[in-house]
C-alpha positions in Angstrom: 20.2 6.2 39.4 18.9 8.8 42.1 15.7 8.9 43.2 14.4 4.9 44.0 14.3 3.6 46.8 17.3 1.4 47.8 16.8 -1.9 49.4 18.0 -3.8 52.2 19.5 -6.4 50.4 18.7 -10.1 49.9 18.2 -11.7 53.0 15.7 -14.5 52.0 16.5 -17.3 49.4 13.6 -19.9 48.6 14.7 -23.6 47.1 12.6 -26.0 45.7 12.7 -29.3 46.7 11.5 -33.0 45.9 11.9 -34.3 48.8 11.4 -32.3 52.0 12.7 -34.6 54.5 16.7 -35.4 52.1 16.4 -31.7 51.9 16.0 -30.9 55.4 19.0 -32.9 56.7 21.4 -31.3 54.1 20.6 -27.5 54.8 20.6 -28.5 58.7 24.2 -29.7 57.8 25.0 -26.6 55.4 23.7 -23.9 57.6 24.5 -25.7 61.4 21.0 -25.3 62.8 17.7 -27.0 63.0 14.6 -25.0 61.1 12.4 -22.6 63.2 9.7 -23.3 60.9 9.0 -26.8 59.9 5.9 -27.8 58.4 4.7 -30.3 55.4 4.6 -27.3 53.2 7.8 -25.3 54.4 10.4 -25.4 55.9 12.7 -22.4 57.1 16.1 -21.5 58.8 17.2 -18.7 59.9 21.2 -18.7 59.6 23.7 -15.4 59.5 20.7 -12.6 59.3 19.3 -14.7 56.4 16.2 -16.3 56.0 16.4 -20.0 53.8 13.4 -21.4 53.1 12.3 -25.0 51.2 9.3 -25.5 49.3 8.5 -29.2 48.2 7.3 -28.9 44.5 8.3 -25.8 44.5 5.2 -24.4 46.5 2.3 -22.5 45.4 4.3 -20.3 43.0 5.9 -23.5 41.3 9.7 -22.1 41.8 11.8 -24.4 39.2 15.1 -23.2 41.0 15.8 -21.2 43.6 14.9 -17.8 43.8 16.4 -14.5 45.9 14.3 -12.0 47.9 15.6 -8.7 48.6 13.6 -6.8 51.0 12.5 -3.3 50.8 10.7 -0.8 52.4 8.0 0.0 50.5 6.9 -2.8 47.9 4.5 -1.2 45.7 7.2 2.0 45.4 10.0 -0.6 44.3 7.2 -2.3 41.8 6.8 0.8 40.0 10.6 1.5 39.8 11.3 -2.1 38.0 8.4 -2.1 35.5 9.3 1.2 34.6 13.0 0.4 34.2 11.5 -2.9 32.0 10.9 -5.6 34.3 7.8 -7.4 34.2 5.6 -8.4 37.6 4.8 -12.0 37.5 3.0 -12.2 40.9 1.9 -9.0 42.4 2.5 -7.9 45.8 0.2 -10.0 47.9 -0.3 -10.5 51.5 1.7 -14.0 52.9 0.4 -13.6 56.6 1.6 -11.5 59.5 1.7 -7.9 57.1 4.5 -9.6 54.9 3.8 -8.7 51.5 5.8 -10.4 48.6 6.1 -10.3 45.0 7.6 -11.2 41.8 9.5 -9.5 38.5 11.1 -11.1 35.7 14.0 -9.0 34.1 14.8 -8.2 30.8 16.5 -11.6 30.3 13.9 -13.6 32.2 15.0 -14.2 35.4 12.9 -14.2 38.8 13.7 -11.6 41.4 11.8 -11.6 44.5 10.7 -8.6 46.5 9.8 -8.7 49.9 8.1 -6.0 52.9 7.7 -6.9 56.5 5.2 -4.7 58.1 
C-alpha cells in the first residue's frame, strides 16, 4: 500500500495485572532489570529499545490482556489511514503527559492495536 505513513514499530507492550507487586518480581526476572518507573498505578521497564509497562486492573482503559503499541510519527495521520482501511478508534488520540499522545483501534476481527506519538 503506498502512500501511509509507515511506523516505527512496536516498541511498547502494556500487561494487565492483579497484583502489582507478584507481577513486578517476575518481569524484573524476565527482562533482568529493575523498573524506571514504579508507582501504585504503573509500573514500567525499559529492556532491549522496548518499553513494558504493568497496569493493576488493567488501568484506566480496563486492558483485559495485553496490548501492543506501535509508534508513529504522526498519530492523527495513521488514525485516518486505519479507519479508512476498516478499523474502528476505540480511544482517540489523547494527551498521556509530557506531549505523548496515544490511542486505540479495534480491527476487523476485534482486536486492540495501540498507537503511540512522542512529541
Amino acid at each position: 500500500m503506498t502512500g501511509t505513513s509507515p511506523t516505527q514499530g512496536i516498541k511498547t507492550v502494556l500487561h494487565p495485572v492483579s497484583d502489582l507487586d507478584k507481577a513486578k518480581a517476575v518481569y524484573s526476572a524476565l527482562l533482568g532489570v529493575e523498573p524506571q518507573v514504579d508507582g501504585p498505578y504503573y509500573v514500567g521497564f525499559e529492556a532491549a529499545g522496548q518499553h513494558i509497562g504493568l497496569l493493576p486492573g488493567g488501568g484506566p482503559q480496563g486492558l483485559t490482556s495485553p496490548v501492543a503499541y506501535w509508534h508513529v510519527d504522526d498519530i492523527e495521520t495513521k488514525l485516518g489511514e486505519l479507519t479508512a482501511a476498516g478499523a474502528t478508534v476505540k480511544d482517540p488520540a489523547n494527551d498521556v503527559g509530557g506531549g505523548r499522545l496515544v490511542a486505540t483501534v479495534l480491527d476487523a476481527d476485534g482486536n486492540l492495536l495501540g498507537l503511540v506519538q512522542d512529541s
